[in-house]
MILUMLUM-751003 format. One record per residue: residue in three letters; x, y, z of N, C-alpha, C in turn. Coordinates in Angstrom, 1 decimal, decimal comma, m for minus. Example, Ala and Ser with C-alpha at 12.3 -4.5 7.8 and 13.67 -1.06 7.14 Angstrom:
2
{"Ala"; {13,2; m5,7; 7,8}; {12,3; m4,5; 7,8}; {13,2; m3,3; 7,8}}
{"Ser"; {12,8; m2,2; 7,1}; {13,7; m1,1; 7,1}; {12,9; 0,0; 7,9}}
***
This chain:
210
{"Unk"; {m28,2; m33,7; m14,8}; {m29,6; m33,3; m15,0}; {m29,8; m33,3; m16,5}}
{"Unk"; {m31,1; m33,7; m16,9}; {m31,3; m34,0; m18,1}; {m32,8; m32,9; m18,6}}
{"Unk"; {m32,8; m32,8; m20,4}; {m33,9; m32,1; m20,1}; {m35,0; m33,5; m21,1}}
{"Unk"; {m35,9; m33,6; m20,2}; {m36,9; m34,2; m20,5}; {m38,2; m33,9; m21,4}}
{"Unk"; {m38,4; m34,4; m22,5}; {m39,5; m33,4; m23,6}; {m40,4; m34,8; m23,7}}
{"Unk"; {m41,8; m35,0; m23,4}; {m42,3; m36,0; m24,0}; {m42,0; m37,0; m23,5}}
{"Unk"; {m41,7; m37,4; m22,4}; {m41,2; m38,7; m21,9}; {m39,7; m38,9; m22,2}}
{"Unk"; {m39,0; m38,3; m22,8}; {m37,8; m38,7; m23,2}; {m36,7; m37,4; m23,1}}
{"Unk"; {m36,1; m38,0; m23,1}; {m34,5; m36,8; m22,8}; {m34,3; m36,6; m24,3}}
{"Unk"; {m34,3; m34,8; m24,8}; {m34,2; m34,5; m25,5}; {m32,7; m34,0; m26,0}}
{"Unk"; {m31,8; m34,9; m26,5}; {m30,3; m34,6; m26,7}; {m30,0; m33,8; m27,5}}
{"Unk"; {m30,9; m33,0; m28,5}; {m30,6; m32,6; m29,9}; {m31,1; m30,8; m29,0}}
{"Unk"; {m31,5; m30,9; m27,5}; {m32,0; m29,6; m27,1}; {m30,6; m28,6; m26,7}}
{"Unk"; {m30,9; m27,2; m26,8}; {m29,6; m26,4; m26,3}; {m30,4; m25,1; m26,3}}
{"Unk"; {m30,9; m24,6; m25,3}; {m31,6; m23,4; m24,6}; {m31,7; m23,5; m23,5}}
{"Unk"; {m32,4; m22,0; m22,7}; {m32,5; m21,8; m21,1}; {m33,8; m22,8; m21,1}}
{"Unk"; {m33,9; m23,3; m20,0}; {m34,9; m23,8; m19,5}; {m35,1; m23,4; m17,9}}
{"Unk"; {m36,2; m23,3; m17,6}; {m36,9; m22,6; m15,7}; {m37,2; m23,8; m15,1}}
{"Unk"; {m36,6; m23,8; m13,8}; {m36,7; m25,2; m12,9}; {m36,8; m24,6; m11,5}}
{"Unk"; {m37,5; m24,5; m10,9}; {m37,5; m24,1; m9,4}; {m36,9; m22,7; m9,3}}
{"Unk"; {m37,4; m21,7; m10,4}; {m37,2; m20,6; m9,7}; {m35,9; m19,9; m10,3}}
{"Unk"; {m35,0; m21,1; m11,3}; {m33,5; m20,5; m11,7}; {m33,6; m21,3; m13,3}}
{"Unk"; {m33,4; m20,2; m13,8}; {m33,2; m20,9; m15,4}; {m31,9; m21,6; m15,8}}
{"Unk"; {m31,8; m22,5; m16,0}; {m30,4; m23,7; m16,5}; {m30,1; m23,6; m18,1}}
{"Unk"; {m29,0; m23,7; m18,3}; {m28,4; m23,8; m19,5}; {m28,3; m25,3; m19,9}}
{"Unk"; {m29,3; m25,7; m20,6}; {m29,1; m26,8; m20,9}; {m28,6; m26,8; m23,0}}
{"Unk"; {m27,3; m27,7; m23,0}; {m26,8; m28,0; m23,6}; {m27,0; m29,4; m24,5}}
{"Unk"; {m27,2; m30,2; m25,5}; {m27,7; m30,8; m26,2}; {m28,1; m32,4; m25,2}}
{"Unk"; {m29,4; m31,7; m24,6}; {m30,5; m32,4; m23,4}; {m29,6; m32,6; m22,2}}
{"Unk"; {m28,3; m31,7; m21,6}; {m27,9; m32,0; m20,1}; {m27,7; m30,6; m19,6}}
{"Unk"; {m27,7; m30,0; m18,4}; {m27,3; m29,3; m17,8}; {m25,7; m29,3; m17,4}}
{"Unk"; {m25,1; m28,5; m17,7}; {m23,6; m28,6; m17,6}; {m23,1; m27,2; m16,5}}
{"Unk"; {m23,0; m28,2; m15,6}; {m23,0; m27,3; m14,1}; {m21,4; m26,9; m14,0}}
{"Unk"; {m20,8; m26,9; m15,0}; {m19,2; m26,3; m15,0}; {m19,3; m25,1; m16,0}}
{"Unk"; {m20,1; m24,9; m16,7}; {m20,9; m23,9; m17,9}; {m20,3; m22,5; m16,9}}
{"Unk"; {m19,8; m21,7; m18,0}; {m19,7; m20,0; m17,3}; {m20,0; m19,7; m19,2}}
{"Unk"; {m20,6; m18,6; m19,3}; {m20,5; m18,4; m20,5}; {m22,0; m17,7; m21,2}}
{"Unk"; {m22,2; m17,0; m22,1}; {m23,3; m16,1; m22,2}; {m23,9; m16,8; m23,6}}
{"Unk"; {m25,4; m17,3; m22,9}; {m26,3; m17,7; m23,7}; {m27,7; m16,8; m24,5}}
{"Unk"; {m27,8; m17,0; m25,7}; {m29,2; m15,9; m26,2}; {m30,2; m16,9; m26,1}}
{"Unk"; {m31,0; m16,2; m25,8}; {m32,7; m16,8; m25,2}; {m33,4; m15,9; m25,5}}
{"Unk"; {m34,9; m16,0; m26,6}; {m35,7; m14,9; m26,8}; {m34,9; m13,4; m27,6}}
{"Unk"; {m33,8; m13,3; m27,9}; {m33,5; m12,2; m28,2}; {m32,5; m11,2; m27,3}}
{"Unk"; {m32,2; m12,3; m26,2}; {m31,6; m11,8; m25,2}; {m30,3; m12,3; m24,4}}
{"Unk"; {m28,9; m11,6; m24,5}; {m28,1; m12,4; m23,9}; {m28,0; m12,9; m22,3}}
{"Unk"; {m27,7; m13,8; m21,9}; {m27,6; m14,1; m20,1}; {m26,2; m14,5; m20,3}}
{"Unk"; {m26,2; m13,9; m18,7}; {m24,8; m14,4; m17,8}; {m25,1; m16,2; m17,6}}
{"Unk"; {m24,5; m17,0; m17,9}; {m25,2; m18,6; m16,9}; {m23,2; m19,0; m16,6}}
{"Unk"; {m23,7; m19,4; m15,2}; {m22,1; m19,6; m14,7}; {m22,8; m20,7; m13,6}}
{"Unk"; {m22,1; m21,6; m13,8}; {m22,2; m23,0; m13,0}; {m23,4; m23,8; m13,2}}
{"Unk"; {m24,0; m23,4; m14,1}; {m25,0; m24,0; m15,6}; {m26,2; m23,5; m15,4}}
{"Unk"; {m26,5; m22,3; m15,0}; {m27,9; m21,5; m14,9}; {m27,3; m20,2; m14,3}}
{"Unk"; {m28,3; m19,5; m15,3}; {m28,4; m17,8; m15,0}; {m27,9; m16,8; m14,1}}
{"Unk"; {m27,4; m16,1; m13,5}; {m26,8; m15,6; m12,3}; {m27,3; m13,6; m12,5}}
{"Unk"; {m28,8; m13,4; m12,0}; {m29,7; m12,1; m12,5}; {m28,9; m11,8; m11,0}}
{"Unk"; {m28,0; m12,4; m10,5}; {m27,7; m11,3; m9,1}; {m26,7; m10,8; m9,1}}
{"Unk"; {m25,5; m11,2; m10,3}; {m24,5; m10,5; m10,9}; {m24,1; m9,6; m12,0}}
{"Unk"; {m23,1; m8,6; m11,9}; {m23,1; m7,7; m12,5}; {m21,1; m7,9; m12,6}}
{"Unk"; {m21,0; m8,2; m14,0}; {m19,5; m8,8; m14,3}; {m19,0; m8,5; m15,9}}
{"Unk"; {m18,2; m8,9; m16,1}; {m17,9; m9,1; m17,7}; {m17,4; m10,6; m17,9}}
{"Unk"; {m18,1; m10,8; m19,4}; {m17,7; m12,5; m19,4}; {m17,3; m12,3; m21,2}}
{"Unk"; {m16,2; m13,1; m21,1}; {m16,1; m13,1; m22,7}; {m16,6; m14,1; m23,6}}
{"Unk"; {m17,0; m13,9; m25,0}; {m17,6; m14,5; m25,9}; {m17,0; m14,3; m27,2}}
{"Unk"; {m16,5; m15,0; m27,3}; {m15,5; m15,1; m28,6}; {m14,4; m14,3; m28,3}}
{"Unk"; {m14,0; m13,2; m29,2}; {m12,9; m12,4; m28,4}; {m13,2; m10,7; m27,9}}
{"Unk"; {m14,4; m11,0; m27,3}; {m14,9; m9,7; m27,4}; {m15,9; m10,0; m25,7}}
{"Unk"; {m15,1; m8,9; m24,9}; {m15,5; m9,0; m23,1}; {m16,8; m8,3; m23,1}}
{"Unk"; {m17,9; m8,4; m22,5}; {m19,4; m7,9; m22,7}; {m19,3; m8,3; m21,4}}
{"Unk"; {m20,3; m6,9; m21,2}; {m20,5; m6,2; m19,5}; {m22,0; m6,7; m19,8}}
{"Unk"; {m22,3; m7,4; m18,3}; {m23,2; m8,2; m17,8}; {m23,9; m7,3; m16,6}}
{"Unk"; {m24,9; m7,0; m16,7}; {m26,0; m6,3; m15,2}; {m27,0; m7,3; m15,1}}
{"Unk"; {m26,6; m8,1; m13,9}; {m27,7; m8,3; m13,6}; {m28,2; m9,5; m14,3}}
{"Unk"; {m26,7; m9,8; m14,6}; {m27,3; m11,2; m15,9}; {m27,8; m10,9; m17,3}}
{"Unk"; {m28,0; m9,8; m17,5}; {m28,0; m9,8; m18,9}; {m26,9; m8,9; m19,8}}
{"Unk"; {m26,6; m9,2; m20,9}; {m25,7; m8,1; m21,4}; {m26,6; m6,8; m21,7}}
{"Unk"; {m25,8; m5,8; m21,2}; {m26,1; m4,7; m21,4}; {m25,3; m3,8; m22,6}}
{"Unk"; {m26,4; m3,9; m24,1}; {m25,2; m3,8; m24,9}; {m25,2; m1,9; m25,2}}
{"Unk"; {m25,6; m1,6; m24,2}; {m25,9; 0,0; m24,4}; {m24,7; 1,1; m23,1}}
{"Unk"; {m24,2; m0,1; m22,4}; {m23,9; 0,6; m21,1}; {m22,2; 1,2; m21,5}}
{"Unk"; {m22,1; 2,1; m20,8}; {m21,0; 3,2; m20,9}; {m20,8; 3,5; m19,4}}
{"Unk"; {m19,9; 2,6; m18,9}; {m19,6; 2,8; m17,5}; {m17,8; 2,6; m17,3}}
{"Unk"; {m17,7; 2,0; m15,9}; {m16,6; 1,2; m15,6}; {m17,3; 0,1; m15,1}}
{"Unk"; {m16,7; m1,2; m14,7}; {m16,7; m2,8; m14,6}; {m15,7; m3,0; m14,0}}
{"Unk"; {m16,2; m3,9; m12,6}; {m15,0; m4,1; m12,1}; {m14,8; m6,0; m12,3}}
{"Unk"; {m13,6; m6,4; m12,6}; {m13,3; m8,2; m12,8}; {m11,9; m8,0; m12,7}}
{"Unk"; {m12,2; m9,1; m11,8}; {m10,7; m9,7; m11,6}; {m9,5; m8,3; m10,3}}
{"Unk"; {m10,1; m8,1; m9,9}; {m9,6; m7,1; m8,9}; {m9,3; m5,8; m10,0}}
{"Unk"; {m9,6; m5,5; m10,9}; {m9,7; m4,2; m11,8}; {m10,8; m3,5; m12,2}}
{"Unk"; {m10,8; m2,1; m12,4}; {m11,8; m1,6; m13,3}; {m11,4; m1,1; m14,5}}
{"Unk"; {m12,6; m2,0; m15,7}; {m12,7; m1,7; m17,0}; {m13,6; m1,1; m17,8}}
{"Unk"; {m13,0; m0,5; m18,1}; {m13,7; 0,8; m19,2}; {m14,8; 0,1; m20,3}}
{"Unk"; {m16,0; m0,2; m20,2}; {m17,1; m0,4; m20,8}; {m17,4; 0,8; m21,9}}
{"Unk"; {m17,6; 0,3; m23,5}; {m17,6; 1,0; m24,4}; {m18,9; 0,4; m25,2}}
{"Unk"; {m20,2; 1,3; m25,7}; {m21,5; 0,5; m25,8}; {m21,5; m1,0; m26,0}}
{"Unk"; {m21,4; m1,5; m24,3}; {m21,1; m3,2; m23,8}; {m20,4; m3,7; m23,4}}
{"Unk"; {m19,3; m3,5; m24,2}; {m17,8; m4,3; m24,2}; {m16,9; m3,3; m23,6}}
{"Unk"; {m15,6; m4,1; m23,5}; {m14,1; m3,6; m22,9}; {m13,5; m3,0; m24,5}}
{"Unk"; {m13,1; m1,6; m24,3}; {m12,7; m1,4; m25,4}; {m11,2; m1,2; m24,7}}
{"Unk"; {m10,5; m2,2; m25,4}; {m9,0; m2,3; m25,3}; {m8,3; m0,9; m25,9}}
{"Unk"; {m9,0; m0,3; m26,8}; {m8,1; 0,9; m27,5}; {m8,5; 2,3; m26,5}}
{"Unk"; {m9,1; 1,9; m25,5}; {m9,5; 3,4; m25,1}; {m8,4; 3,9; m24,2}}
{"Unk"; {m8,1; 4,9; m24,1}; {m7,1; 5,8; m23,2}; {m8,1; 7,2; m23,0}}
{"Unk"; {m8,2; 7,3; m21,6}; {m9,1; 8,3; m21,5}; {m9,3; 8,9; m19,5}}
{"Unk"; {m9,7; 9,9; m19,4}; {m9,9; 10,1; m18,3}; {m11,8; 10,1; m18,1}}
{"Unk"; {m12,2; 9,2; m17,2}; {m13,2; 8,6; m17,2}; {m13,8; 8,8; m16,0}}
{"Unk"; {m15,3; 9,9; m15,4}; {m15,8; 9,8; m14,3}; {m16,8; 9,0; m14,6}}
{"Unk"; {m16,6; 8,8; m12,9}; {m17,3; 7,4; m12,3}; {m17,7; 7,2; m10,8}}
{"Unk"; {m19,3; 7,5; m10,1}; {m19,7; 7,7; m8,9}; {m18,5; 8,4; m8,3}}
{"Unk"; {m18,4; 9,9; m8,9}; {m18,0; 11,1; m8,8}; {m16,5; 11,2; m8,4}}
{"Unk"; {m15,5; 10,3; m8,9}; {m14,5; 10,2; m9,4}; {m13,6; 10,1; m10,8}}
{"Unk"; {m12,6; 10,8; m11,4}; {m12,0; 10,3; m12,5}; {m11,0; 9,9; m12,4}}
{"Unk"; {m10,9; 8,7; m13,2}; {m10,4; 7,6; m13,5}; {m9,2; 7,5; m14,6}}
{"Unk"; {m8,0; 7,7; m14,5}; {m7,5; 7,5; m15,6}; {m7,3; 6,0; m16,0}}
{"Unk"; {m8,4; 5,5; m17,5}; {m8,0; 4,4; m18,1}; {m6,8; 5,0; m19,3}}
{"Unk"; {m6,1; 3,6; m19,2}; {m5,4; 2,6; m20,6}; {m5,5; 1,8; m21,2}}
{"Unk"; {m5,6; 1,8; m22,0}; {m6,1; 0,1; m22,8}; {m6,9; m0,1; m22,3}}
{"Unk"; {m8,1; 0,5; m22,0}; {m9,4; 0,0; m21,6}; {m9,3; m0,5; m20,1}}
{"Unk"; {m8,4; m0,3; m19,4}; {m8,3; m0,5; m18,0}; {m8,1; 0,8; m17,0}}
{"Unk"; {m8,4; 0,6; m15,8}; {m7,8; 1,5; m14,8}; {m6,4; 1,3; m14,4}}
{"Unk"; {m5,4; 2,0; m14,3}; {m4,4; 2,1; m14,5}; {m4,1; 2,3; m12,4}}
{"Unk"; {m4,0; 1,4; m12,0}; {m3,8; 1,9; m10,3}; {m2,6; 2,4; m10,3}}
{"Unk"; {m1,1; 1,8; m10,9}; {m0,2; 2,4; m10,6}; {0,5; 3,2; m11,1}}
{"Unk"; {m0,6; 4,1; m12,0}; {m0,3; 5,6; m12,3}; {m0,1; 6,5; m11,3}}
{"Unk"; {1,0; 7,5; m11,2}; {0,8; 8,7; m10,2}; {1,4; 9,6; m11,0}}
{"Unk"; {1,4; 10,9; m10,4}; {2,4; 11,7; m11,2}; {0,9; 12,4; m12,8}}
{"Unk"; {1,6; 13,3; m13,5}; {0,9; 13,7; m14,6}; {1,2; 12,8; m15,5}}
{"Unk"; {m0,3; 13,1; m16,2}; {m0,7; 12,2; m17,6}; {m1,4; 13,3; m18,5}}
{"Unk"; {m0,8; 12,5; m19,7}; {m1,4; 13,4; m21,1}; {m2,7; 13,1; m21,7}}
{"Unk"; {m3,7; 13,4; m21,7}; {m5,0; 12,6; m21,9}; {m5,9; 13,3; m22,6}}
{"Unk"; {m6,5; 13,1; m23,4}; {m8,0; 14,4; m23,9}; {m8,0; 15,7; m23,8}}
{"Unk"; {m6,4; 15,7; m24,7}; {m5,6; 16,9; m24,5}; {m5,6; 18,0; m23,5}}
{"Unk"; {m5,8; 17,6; m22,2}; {m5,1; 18,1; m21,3}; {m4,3; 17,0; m20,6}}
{"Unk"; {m3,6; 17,9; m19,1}; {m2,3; 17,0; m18,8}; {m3,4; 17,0; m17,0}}
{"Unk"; {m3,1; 16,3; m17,0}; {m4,0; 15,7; m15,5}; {m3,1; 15,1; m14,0}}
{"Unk"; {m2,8; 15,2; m13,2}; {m2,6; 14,7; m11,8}; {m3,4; 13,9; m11,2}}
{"Unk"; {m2,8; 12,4; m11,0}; {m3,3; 11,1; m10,9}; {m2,1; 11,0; m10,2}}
{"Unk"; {m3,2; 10,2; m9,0}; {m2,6; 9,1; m7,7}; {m3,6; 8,0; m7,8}}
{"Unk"; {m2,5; 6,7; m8,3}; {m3,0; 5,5; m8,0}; {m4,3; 5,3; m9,2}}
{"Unk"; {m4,3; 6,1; m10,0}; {m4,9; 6,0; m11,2}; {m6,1; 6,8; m11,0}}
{"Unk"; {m6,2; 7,9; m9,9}; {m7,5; 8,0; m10,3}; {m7,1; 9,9; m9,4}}
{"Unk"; {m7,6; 11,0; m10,6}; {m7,2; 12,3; m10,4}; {m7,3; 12,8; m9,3}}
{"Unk"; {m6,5; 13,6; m8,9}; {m6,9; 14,3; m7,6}; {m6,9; 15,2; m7,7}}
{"Unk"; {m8,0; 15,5; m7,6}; {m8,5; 17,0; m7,7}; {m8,5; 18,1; m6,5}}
{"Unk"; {m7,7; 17,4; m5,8}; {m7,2; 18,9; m4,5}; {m5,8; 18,7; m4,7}}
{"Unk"; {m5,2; 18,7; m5,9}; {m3,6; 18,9; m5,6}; {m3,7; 20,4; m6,5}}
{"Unk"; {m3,5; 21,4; m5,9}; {m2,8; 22,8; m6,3}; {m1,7; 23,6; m5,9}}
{"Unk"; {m0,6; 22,8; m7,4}; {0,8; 23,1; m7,0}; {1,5; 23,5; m8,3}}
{"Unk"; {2,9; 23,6; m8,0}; {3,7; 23,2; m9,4}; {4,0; 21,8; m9,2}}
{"Unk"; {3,8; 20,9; m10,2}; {4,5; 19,8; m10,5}; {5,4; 18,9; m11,6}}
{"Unk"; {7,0; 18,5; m11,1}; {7,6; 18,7; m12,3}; {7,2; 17,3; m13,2}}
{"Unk"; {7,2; 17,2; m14,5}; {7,2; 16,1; m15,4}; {7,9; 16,4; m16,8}}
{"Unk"; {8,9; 15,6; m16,9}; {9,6; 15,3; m18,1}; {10,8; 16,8; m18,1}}
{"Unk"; {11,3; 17,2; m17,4}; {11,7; 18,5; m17,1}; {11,2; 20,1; m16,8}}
{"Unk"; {9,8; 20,0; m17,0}; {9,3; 20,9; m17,3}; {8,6; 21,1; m15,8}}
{"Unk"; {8,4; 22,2; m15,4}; {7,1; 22,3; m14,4}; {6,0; 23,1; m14,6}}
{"Unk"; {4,4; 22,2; m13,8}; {3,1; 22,8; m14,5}; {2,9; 23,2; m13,6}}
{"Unk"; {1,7; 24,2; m13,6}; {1,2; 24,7; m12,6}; {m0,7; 24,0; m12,8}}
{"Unk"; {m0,5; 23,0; m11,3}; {m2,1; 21,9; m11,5}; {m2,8; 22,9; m10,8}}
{"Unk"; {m4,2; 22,9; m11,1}; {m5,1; 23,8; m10,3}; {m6,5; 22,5; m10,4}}
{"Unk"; {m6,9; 21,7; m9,2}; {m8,0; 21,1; m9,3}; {m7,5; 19,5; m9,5}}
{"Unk"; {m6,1; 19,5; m9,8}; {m6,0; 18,2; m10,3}; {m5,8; 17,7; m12,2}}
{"Unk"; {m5,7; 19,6; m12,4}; {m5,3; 19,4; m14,2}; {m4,6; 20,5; m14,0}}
{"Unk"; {m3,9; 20,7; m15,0}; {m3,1; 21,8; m15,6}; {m4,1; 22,7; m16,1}}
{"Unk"; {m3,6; 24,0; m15,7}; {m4,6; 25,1; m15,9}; {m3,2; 26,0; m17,3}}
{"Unk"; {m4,2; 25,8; m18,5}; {m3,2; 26,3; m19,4}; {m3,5; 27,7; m19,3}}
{"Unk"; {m4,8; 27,9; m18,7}; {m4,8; 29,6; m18,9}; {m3,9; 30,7; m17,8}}
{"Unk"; {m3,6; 30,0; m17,0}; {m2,7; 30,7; m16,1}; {m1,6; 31,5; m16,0}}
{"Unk"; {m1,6; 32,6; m15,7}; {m0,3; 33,4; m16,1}; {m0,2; 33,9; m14,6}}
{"Unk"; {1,3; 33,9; m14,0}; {1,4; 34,3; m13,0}; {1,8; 33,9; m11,8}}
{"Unk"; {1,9; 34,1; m10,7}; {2,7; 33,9; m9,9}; {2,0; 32,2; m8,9}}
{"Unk"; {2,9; 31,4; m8,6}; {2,6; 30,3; m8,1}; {3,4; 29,8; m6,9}}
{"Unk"; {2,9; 29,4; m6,1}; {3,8; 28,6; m4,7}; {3,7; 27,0; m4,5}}
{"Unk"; {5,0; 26,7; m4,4}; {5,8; 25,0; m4,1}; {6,6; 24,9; m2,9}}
{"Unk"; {7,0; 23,7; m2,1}; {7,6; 24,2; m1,4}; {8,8; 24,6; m1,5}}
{"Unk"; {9,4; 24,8; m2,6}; {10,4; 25,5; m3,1}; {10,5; 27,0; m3,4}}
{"Unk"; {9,4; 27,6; m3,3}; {9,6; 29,0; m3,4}; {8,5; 29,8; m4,4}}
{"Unk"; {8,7; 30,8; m4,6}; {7,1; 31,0; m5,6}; {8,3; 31,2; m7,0}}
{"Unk"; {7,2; 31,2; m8,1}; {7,6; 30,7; m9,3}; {7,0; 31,6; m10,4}}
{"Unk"; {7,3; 32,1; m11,4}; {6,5; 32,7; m12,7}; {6,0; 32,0; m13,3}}
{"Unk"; {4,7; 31,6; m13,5}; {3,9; 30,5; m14,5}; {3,3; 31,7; m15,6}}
{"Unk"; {3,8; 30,9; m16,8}; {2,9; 31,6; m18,2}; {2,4; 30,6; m18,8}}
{"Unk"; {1,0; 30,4; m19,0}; {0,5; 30,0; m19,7}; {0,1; 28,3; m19,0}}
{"Unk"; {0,3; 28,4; m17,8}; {0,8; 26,8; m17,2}; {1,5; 26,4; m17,0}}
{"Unk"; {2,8; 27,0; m17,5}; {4,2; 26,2; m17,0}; {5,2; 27,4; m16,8}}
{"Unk"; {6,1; 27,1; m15,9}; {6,6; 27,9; m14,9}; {7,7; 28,5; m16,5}}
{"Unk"; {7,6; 30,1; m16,5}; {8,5; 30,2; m17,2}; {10,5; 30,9; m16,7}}
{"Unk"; {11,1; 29,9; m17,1}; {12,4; 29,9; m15,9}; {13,3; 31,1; m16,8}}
{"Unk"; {13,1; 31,5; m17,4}; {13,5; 33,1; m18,5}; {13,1; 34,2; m18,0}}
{"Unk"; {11,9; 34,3; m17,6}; {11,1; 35,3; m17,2}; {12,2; 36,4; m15,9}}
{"Unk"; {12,0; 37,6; m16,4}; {12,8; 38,5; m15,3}; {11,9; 40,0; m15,4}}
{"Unk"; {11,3; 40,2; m14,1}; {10,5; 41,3; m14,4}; {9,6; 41,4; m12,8}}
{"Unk"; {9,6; 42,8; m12,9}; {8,5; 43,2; m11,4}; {7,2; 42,4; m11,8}}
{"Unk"; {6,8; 41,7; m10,9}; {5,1; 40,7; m11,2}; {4,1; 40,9; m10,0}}
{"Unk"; {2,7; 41,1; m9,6}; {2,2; 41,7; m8,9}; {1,5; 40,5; m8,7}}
{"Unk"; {1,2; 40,0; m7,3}; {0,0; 39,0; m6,8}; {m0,6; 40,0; m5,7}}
{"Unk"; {m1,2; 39,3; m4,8}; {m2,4; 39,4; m4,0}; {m1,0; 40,3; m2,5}}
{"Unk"; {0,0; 40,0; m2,7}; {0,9; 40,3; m1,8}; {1,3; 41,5; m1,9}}
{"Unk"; {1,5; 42,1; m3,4}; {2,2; 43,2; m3,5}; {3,1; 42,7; m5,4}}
{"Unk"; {4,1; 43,5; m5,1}; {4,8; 43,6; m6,2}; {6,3; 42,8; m5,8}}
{"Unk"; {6,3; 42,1; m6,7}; {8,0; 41,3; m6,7}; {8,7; 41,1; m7,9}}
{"Unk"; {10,1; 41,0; m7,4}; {10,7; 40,8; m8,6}; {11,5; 39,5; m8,7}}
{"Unk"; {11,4; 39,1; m9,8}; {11,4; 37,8; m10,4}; {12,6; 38,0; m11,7}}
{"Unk"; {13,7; 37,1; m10,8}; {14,9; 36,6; m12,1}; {14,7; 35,3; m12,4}}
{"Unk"; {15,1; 35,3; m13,3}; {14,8; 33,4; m14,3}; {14,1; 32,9; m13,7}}
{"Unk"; {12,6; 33,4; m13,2}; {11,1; 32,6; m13,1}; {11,0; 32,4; m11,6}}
{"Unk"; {11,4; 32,6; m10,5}; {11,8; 32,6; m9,6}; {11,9; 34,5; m8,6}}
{"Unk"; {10,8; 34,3; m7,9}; {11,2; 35,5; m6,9}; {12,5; 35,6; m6,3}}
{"Unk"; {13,3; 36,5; m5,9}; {14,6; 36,9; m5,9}; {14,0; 37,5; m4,4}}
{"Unk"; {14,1; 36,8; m3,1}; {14,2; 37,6; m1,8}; {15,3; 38,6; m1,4}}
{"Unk"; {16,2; 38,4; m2,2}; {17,5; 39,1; m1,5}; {17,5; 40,8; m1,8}}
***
């Protein structure tokens, strides 16, 4: 396909042009229907993938070395979401994929632990993030795990799916109940400690049944 100006195929041309309803990327006077790639028109960037516009997609396409989140066919250079490409979601930073972000990120009422600007699926276990420490399955928090759980030797006490630093006090695993100060189980602690049950006593952080 050619673009025609005046009787003549204009080869020196390279803008969107409107043809039946779908605007084409035409390239110096041809339509290049292998074209994926984001063109400015009027002030405006577009998605055009297979040599015209695509206003029904919502993707990331890169341009130079820098990934720009697309709604709808246009760049949206204001958006602050997640993006999903390539079977992942990526962390959109006003536009673009910001490769330096590490962050826990909600999203249609989920959070998300990204890395490098990605969703991290085969995260489980606690993570250190926006200075607190978080409980993540499959990369994304769970906020009904309320337990002790151990990481790097230590064990926390999660309330919601984060570590609750303000917590002092008695905790249940299926290992037994536990002395938590401050968040983390303290395994020193020896002393009568009072919950909702009564009064117990507790040697090296640990209730003592016997």
């Amino acid at each position: 396909w050619f673009y025609v100006k005046g009787g003549a195929v204009n080869f020196k041309t390279t803008t969107l042009v409107k043809y039946n309803g779908n605007w084409f990327y035409v390239k110096n006077g041809a339509v290049n229907f292998k074209t994926t790639t984001l063109v400015k028109y009027n002030g405006t960037w577009f998605y055009v993938k297979g040599g015209y516009v695509r206003f029904d997609e919502t993707t990331v396409s890169k341009l130079g070395d820098t990934w720009w989140y697309v709604k709808s066919g246009e760049v949206d250079f204001d958006a602050n979401t997640l993006a999903e490409y390539n079977g992942r979601m990526w962390y959109i930073d006003e536009g673009s994929i910001n490769f330096d972000a590490t962050l826990i990120y909600e999203y249609s009422g989920k959070k998300y632990y990204v890395e490098k600007g990605v969703v991290d699926n085969s995260k489980n276990g606690l993570v250190e993030c926006d200075d607190d420490i978080w409980y993540v399955r499959s990369g994304i928090v769970d906020t009904g795990m309320n337990t002790l759980v151990k990481s790097n030797g230590t064990w926390w006490y999660v309330k919601n799916g984060k570590v609750d630093f303000t917590y002092t006090g008695l905790a249940l695993n299926d290992q037994g109940w536990f002395m938590v100060v401050n968040g983390m189980v303290d395994f020193g602690y020896t002393g009568l400690v009072a919950n909702e049950y009564g009064w117990w006593m507790v040697q090296n952080g640990s209730i003592n049944f016997a």
